[in-house]
TORNUBA-530373 format. One line per field, with one value per residue (C-alpha): residue in three letters; chain; x, y, z. Coordinates in pm, 1 decimal. Layout:
<sites>
vexti <- (ala_...)
torlum <- (A_...)
X <- (X_...)
Y <- (Y_...)
Z <- (Z_...)
</sites>
This chain:
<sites>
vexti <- (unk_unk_unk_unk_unk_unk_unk_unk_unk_unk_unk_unk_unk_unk_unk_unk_unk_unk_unk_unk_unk_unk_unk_unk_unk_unk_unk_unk_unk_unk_unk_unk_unk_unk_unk_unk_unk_unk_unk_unk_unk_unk_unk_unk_unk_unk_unk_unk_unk_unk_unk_unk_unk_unk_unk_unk_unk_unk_unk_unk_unk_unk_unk_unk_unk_unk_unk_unk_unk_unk_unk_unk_unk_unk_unk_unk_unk_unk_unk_unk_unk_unk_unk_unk_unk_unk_unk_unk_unk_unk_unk_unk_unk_unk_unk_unk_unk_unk_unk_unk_unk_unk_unk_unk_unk_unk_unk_unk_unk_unk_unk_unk_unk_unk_unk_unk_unk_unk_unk_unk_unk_unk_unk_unk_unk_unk_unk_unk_unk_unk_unk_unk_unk_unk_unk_unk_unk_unk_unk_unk_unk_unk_unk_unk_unk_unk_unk_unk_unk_unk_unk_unk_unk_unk_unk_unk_unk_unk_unk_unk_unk_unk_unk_unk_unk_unk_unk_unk_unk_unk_unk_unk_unk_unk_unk_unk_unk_unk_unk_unk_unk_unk_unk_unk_unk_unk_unk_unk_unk_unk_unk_unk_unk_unk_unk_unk_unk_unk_unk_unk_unk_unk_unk_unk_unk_unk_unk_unk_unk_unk_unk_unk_unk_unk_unk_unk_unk_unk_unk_unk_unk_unk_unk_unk_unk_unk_unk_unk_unk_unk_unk_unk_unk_unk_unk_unk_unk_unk_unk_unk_unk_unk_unk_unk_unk_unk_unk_unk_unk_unk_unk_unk_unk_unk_unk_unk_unk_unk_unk_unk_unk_unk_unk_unk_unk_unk_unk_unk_unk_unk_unk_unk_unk_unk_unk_unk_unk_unk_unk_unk_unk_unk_unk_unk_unk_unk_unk_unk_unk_unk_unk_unk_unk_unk_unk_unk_unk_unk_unk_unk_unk_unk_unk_unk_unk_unk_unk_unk_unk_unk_unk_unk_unk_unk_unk_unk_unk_unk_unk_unk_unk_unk_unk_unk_unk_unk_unk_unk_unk_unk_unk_unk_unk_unk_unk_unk)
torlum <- (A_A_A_A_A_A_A_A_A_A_A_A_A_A_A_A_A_A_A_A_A_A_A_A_A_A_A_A_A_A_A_A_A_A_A_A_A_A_A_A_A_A_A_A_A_A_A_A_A_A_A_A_A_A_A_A_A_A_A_A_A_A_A_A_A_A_A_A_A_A_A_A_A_A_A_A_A_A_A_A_A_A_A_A_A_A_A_A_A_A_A_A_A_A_A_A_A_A_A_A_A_A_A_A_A_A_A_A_A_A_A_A_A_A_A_A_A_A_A_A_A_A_A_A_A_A_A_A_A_A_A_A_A_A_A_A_A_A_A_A_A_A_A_A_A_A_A_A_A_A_A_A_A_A_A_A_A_A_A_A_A_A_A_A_A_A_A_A_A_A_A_A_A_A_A_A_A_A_A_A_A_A_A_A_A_A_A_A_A_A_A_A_A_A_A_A_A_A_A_A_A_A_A_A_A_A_A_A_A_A_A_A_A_A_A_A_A_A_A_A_A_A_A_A_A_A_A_A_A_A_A_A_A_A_A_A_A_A_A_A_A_A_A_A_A_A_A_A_A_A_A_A_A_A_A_A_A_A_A_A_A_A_A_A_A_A_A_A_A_A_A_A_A_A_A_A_A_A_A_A_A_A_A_A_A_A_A_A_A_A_A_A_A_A_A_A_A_A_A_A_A_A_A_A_A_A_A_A_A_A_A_A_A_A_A_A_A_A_A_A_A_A_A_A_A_A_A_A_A_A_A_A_A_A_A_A)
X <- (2502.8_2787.9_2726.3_2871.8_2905.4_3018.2_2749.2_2659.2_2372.2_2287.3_2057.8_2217.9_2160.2_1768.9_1577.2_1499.6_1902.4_2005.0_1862.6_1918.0_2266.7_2279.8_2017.4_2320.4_2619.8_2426.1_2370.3_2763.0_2824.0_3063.6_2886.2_2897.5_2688.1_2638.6_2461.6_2440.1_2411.2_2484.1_2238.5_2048.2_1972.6_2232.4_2545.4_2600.3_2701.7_2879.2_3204.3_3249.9_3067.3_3102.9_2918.8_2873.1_2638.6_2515.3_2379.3_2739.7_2815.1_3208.7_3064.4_2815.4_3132.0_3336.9_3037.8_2969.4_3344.8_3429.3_3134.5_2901.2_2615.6_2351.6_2051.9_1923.1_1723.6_1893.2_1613.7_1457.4_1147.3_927.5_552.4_256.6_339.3_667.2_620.3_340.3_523.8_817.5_734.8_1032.0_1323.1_1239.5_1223.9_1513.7_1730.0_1599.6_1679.6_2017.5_2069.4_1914.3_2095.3_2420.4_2416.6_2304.4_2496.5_2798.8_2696.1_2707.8_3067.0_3238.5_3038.0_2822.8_2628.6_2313.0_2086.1_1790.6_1588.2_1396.8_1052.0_685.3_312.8_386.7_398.5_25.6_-256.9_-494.4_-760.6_-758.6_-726.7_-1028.1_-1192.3_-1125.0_-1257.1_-949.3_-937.2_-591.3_-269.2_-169.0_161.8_13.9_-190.0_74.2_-20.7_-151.1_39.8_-63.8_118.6_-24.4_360.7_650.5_806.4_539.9_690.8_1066.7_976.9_836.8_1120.3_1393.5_1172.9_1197.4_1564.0_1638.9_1484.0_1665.8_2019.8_1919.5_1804.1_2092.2_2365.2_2269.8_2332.5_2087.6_1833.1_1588.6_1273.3_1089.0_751.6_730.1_394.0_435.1_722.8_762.2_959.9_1152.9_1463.3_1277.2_1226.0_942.9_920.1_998.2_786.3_953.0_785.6_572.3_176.7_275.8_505.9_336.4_59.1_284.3_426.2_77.8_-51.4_289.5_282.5_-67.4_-6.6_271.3_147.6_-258.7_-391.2_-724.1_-733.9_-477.7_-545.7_-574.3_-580.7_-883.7_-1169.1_-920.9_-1127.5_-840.3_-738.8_-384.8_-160.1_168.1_402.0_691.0_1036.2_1155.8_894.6_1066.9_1429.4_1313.6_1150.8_1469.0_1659.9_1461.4_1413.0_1758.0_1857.5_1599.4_1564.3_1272.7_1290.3_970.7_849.9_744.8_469.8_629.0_366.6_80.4_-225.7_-423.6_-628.0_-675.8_-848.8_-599.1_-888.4_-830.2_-457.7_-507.1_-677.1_-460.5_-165.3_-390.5_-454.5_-74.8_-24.5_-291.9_-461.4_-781.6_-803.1_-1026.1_-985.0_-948.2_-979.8_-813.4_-739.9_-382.5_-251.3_-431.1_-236.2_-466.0_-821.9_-732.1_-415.8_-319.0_-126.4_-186.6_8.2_-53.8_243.5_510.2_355.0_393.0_710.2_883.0_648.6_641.0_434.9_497.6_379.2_424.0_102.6_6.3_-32.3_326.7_472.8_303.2_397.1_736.7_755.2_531.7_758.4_1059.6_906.1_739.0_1094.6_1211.8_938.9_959.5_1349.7_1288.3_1040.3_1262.5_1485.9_1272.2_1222.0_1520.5_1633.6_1302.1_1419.9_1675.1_1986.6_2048.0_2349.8_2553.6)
Y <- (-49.0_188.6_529.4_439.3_76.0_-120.8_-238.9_-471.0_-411.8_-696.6_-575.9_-274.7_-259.5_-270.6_-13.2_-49.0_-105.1_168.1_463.5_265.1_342.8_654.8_655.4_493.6_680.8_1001.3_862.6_838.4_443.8_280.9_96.6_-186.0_-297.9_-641.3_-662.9_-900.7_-535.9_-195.3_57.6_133.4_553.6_663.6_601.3_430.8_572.7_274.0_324.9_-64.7_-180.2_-533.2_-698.8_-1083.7_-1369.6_-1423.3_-1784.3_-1875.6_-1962.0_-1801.8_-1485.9_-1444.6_-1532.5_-1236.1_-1008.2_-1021.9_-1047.0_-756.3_-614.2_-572.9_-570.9_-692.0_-581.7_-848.1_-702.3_-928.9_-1096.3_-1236.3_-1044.9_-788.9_-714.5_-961.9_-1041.6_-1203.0_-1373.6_-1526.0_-1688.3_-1755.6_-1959.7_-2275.6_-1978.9_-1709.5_-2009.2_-2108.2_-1837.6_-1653.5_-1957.0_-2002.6_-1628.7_-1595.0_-1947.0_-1842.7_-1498.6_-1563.3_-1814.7_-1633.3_-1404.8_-1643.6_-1779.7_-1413.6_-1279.1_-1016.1_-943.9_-772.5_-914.5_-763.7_-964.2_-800.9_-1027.1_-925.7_-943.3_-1221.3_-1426.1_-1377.1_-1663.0_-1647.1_-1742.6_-1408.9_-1242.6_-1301.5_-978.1_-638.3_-494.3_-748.3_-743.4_-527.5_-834.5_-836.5_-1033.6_-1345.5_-1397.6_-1552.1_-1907.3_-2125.2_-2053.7_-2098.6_-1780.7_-1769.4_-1815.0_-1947.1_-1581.1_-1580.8_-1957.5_-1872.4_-1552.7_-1756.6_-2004.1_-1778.1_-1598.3_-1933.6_-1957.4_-1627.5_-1742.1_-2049.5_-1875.1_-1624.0_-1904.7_-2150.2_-1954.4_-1575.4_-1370.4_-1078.7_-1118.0_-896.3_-941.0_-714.2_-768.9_-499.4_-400.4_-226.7_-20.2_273.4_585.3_710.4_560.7_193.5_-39.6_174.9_-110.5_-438.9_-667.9_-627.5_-300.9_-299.2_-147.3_238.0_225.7_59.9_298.0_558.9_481.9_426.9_735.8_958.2_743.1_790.1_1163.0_1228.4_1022.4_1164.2_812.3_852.0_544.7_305.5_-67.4_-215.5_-555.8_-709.9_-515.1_-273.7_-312.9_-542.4_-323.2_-261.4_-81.9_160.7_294.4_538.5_433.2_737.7_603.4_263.5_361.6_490.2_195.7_-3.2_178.3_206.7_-185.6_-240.4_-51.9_-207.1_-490.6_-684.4_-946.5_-1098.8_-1013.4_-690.3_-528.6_-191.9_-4.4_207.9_124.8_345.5_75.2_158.0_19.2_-3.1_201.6_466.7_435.1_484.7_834.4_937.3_903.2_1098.0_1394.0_1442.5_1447.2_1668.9_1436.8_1269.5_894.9_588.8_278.6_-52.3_-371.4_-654.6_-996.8_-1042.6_-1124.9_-963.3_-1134.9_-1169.7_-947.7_-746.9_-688.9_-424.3_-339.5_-349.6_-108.9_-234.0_-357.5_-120.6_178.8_-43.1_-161.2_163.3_415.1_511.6_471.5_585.9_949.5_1047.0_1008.9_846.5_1210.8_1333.3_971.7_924.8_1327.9_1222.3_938.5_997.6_1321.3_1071.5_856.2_1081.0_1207.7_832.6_797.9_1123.2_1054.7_694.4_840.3_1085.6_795.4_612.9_874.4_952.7_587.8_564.1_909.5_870.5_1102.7_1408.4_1378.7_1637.2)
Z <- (964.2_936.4_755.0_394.3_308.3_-31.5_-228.0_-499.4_-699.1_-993.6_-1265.6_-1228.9_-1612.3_-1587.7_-1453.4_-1111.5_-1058.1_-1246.5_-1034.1_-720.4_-828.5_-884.8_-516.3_-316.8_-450.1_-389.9_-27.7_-15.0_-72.4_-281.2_-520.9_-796.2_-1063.5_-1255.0_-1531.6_-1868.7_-2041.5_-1927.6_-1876.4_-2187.4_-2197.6_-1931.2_-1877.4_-1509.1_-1122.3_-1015.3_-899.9_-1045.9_-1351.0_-1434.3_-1709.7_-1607.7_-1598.3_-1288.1_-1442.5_-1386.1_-1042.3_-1095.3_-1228.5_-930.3_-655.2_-840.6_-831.5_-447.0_-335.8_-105.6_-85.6_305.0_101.4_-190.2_-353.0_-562.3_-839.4_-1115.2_-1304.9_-1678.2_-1657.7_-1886.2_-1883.3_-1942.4_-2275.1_-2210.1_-1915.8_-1986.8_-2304.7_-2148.2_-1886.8_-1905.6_-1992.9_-1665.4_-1419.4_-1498.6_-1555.8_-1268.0_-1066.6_-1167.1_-1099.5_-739.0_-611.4_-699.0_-618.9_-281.2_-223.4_-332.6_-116.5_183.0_65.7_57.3_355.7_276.6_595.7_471.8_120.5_-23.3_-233.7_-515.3_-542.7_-695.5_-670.9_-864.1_-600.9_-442.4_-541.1_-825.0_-677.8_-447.4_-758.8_-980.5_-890.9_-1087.6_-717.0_-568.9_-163.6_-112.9_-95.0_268.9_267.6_436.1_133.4_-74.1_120.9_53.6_-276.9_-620.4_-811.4_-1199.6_-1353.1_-1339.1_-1269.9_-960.1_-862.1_-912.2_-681.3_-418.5_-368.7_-364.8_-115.7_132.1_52.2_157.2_502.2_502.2_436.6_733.3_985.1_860.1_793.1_968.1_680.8_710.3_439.8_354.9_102.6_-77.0_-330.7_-580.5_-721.8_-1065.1_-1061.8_-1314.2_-1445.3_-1655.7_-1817.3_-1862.4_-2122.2_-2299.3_-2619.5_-2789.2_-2564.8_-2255.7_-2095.2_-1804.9_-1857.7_-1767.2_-2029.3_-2279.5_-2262.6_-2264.4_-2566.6_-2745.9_-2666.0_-2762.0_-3121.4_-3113.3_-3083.4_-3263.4_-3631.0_-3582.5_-3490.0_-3333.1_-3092.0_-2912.6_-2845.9_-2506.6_-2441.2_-2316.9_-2183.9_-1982.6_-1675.1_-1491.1_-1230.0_-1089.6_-857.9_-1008.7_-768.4_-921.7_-902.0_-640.8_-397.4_-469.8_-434.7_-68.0_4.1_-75.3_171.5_443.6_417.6_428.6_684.7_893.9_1117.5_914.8_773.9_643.6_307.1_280.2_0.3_-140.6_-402.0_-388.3_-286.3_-537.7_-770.7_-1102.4_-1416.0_-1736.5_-1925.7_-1641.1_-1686.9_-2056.1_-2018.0_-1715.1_-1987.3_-2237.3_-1974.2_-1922.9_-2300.9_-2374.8_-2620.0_-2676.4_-2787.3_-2844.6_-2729.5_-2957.9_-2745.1_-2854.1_-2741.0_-2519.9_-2178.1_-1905.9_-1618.5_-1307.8_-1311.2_-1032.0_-822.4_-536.4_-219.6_160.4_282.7_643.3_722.9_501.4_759.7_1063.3_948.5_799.5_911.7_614.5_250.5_-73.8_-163.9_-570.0_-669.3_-1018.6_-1194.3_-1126.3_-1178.1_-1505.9_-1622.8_-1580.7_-1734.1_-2045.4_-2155.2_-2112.0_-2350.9_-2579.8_-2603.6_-2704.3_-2951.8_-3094.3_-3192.2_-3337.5_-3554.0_-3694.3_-3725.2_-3877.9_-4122.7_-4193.8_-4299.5_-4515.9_-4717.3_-4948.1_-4887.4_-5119.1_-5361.7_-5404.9)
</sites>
């Protein structure tokens, strides 16, 4: 690849998207972002912004023409809550989106594609165990993914590999495992665990409440890797010559009770725990890193302390001005 290329990122409203960026302008590129929605707390990088629906196959053929490359990331997604409520609307939408952005793609001749896909994809049955086996990427067959987000991933996944073999566009695939940072949905159903905990503990903090509520027992276990370590990832996948899917995350397995007071350490607080029925997702989930170090030489390296510091003052920030907000609307105003 040449030193500085045009890009198009999609989703380059969400989270993930919007520091990649601000990652690949600061890495010199030229860069464009597509998005239903622009970016919610910052203003973008992108030397192009273009809101558009990539559900519409004309919108997704304007979005990729004259660009060398794509990073994928465009998707209907949110924590545990959502998806697993929303199982007819994210296949389909995210379906729609990933066909005609990649073929799009294909028809204006973007030579490199990165495909944005998840843990989502791996079993359930190898994932019934809080003390879960690590996910090597050969795991994900025979497949049986617990959602329709996990399903949707999956096929676009094999049609990636059938655009490279078929057509030779350079595709490139990724599975995420729990991404998270600052500047991410932090509320309103959509937010991933890190944030949601985040958020409990700052309103838990900031209004004297003595205890937050976790769903279920808190003893499923996952995997968080912070969105720097992710942007770095990204790049070094692209700019390589693999192709297969490829795990990016940490490999650090946690309980959600430990995540809970890991949040509570960095805000200097000390809570209770309420558990209460909800979606759980799978009982236990988390990374082989085999292959990223074979692969990239490289793993990620922010450990869950700093990732979680930064992102809990970010969001203790957020909740501390919708409070006062909040406040403020509930008092009536002074007349003079």
């Amino acid at each position: 690849m040449t030193s500085a290329n045009k890009i198009l990122v999609t989703g380059a409203g969400g989270f993930i998207g919007h520091h990649l960026v601000t990652r690949l302008k600061q890495a010199g590129h030229w860069v464009r972002g597509v998005d239903i929605k622009e970016p919610e707390y910052a203003p973008t990088d992108a030397d192009d912004f273009m809101v558009r629906d990539l559900r519409e196959p004309e919108h997704a053929r304007v979005a990729t023409r004259g660009v060398d490359q794509v990073y994928a990331l465009a998707a209907d997604m949110g924590g545990m809550g959502f998806i697993s409520a929303n199982h007819a609307t994210i296949l389909h939408n995210n379906a729609m989106i990933n066909l005609n952005t990649l073929e799009a793609a294909h028809q204006n001749g973007v030579t490199r594609y990165l495909y944005t896909s998840s843990a989502c994809v791996y079993p359930e049955y190898k994932q019934t165990d809080a003390a879960v086996t690590a996910l090597k990427e050969e795991d994900a067959y025979p497949a049986q993914p617990q959602d329709a987000y996990g399903w949707e991933k999956l096929i676009t996944e094999r049609l990636c590999m059938h655009y490279r073999e078929e057509y030779g566009i350079e595709t490139r695939t990724v599975r995420f495992h729990n991404i998270f940072g600052p500047l991410g949905t932090w509320d309103g159903g959509r937010e991933k665990a890190p944030a949601a905990m985040c958020r409990k503990v700052a309103i838990a903090k900031l209004t004297g409440k003595p205890a937050i509520e976790i769903w279920g027992d808190g003893e499923q276990t996952r995997s968080f890797c912070y969105i720097d370590d992710c942007l770095e990832g990204l790049q070094r996948l692209m700019a390589s010559d693999f192709h297969d899917p490829l795990n990016l995350g940490q490999d650090r397995l946690v309980t959600i009770n430990q995540l809970a007071d890991l949040v509570c350490a960095v805000a200097g607080v000390t809570l209770g725990k309420t558990h209460i029925p909800g979606p759980q997702g799978v009982r236990g989930r988390n990374s082989d890193n085999t292959k990223l170090r074979q692969v990239l030489g490289w793993e990620p390296a922010v450990s869950l302390e700093v990732g979680l510091a930064n992102t809990y003052a970010w969001i203790e920030t957020q909740v501390r001005q919708q409070l006062a907000t909040s406040v403020s609307v509930a008092s009536p105003t002074a007349r003079s």
